[in-house]
SEVEX-486007 format. One line per field, with one value per residue (C-alpha): residue number from 0; x, y, z; residue in three letters. Coordinates in steps of 0.25 Angstrom, whole numbers, plus 2048, in hexadecimal, padded with zeros to 3 digits. Layout:
nr <- [NUM, ...]
px <- [X, ...]
py <- [Y, ...]
pz <- [Z, ...]
rest <- [ALA, ...]
# end
This chain:
nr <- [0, 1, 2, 3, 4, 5, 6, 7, 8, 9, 10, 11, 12, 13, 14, 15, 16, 17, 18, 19, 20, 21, 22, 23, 24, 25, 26, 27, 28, 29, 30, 31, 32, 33, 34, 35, 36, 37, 38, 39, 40, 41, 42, 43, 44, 45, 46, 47, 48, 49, 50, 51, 52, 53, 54, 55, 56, 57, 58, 59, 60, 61, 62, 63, 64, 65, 66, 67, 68, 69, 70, 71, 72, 73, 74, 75, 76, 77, 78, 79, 80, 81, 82, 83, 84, 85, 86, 87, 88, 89, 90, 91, 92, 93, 94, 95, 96, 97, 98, 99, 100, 101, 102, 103, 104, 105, 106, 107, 108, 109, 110, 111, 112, 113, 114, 115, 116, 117, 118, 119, 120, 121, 122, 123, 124, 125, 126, 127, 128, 129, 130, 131, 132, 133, 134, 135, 136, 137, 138, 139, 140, 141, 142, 143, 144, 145, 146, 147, 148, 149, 150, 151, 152, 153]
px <- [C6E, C79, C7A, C88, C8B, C99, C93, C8B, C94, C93, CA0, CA3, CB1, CAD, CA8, C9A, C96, C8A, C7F, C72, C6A, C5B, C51, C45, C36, C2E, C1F, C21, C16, C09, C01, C0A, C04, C11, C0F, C1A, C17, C15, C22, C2A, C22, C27, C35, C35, C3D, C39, C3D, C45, C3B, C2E, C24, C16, C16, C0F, C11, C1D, C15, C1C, C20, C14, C1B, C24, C1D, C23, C21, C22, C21, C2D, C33, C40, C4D, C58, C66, C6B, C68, C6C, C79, C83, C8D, C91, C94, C87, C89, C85, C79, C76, C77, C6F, C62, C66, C67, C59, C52, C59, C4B, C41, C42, C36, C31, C38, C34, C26, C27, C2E, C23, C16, C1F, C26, C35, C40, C4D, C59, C61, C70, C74, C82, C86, C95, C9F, CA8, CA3, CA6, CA2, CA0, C97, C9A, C8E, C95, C8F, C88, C81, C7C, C77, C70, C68, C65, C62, C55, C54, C53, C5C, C65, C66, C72, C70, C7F, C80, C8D, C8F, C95, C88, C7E, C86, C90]
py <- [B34, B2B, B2D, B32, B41, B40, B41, B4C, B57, B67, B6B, B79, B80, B82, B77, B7C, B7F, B79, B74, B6B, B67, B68, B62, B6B, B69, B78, B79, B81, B88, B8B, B80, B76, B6A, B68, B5B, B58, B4A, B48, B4F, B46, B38, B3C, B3F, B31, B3D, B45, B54, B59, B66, B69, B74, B77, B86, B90, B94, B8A, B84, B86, B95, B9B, BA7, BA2, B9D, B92, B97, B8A, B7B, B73, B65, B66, B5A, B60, B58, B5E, B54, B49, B4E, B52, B59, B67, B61, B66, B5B, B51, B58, B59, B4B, B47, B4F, B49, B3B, B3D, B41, B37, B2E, B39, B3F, B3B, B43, B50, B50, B4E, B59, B63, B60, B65, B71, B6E, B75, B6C, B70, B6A, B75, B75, B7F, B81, B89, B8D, B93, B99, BA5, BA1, B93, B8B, B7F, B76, B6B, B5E, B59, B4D, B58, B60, B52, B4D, B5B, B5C, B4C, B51, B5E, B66, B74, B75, B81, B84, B8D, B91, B9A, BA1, B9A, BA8, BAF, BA6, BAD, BA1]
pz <- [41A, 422, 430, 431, 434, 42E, 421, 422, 428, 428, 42B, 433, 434, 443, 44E, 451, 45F, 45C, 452, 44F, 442, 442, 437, 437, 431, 431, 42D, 41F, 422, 429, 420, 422, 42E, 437, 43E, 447, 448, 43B, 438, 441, 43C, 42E, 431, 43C, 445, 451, 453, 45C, 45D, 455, 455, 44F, 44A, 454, 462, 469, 475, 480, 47D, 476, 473, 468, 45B, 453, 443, 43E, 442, 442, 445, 449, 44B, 450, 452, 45D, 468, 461, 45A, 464, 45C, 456, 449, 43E, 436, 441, 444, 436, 433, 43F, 438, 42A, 430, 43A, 42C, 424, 423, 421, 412, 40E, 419, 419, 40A, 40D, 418, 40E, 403, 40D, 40F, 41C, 41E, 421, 424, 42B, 433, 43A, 445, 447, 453, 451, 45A, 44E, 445, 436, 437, 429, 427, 41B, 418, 412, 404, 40B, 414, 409, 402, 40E, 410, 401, 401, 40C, 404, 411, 413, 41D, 425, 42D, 439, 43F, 44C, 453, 45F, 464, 45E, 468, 475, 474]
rest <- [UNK, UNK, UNK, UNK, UNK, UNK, UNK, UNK, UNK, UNK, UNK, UNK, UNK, UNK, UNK, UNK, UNK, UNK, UNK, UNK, UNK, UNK, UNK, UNK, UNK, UNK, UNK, UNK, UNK, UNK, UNK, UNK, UNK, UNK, UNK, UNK, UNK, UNK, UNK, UNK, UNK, UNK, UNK, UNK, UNK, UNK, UNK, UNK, UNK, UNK, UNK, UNK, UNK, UNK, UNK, UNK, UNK, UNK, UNK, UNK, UNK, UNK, UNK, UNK, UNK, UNK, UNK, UNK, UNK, UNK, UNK, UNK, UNK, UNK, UNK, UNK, UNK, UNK, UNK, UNK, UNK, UNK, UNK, UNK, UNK, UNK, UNK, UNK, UNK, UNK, UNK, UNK, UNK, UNK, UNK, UNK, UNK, UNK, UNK, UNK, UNK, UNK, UNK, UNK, UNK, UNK, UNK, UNK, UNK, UNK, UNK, UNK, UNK, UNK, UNK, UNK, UNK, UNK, UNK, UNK, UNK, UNK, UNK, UNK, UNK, UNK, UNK, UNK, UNK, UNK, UNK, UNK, UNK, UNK, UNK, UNK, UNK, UNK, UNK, UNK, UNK, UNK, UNK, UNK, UNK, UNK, UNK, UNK, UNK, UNK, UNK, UNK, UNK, UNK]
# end
């Protein structure tokens, strides 16, 4: 995919407050090996966070239920606007097919997700056609996680 985030736009009828783009890897299952290393070899990428199912080590009461790499734009995209966040992903994985296929043929889950905070109830996102043919062009779902500003105490 090009590198240039005016192509690739999700349009809202609101500004957001806030928002981030996050490409995920989870173990489909118990059977599956999850090698973090291996997993960010393939992809030539490092995650932003990444955990192996089971107790998290530093607060043995909480439990991971699955293993996950994770690549979260956040600290590298400073704007409020989703599609730059989403492009950012798009153009981190652009290299990497061959290896998210290989990943989703041994069973791995992969998924690309956008968090929209807004500050307006009744807000509409539109996804452009290049947007849709660059998520259909991986073959990975997009899932859209929107929050109420004003429902987080804001």
């Amino acid at each position: 995919m090009e590198s240039s985030s005016d192509s690739v736009t999700i349009s809202l009828n609101n500004d957001p407050f806030e928002c981030g783009a996050s490409f995920r890897i989870y173990d489909g299952s118990q059977n599956i090996v999850f090698d973090i290393e291996e997993i960010s070899e393939k992809l030539n990428l490092k995650p932003t966070m990444a955990h192996l199912r089971g107790p998290k080590p530093h607060n043995k009461n909480h439990v991971y239920g699955s293993s996950a790499w994770l690549l979260h734009s956040e600290k590298s995209v400073k704007s409020s606007e989703p599609g730059r966040h989403l492009s950012w992903i798009l153009d981190q994985i652009a290299h990497a097919h061959s290896a998210i296929r290989e990943f989703k043929i041994r069973g791995f889950k992969v998924e690309i997700w956008l968090t929209i905070r807004i500050g307006h109830w009744n807000t509409l996102a539109v996804l452009s056609p290049e947007i849709i043919a660059a998520l259909q062009h991986f073959d990975i779902p997009l899932l859209i996680d929107i929050y109420d500003y004003q429902d987080l105490g804001g």
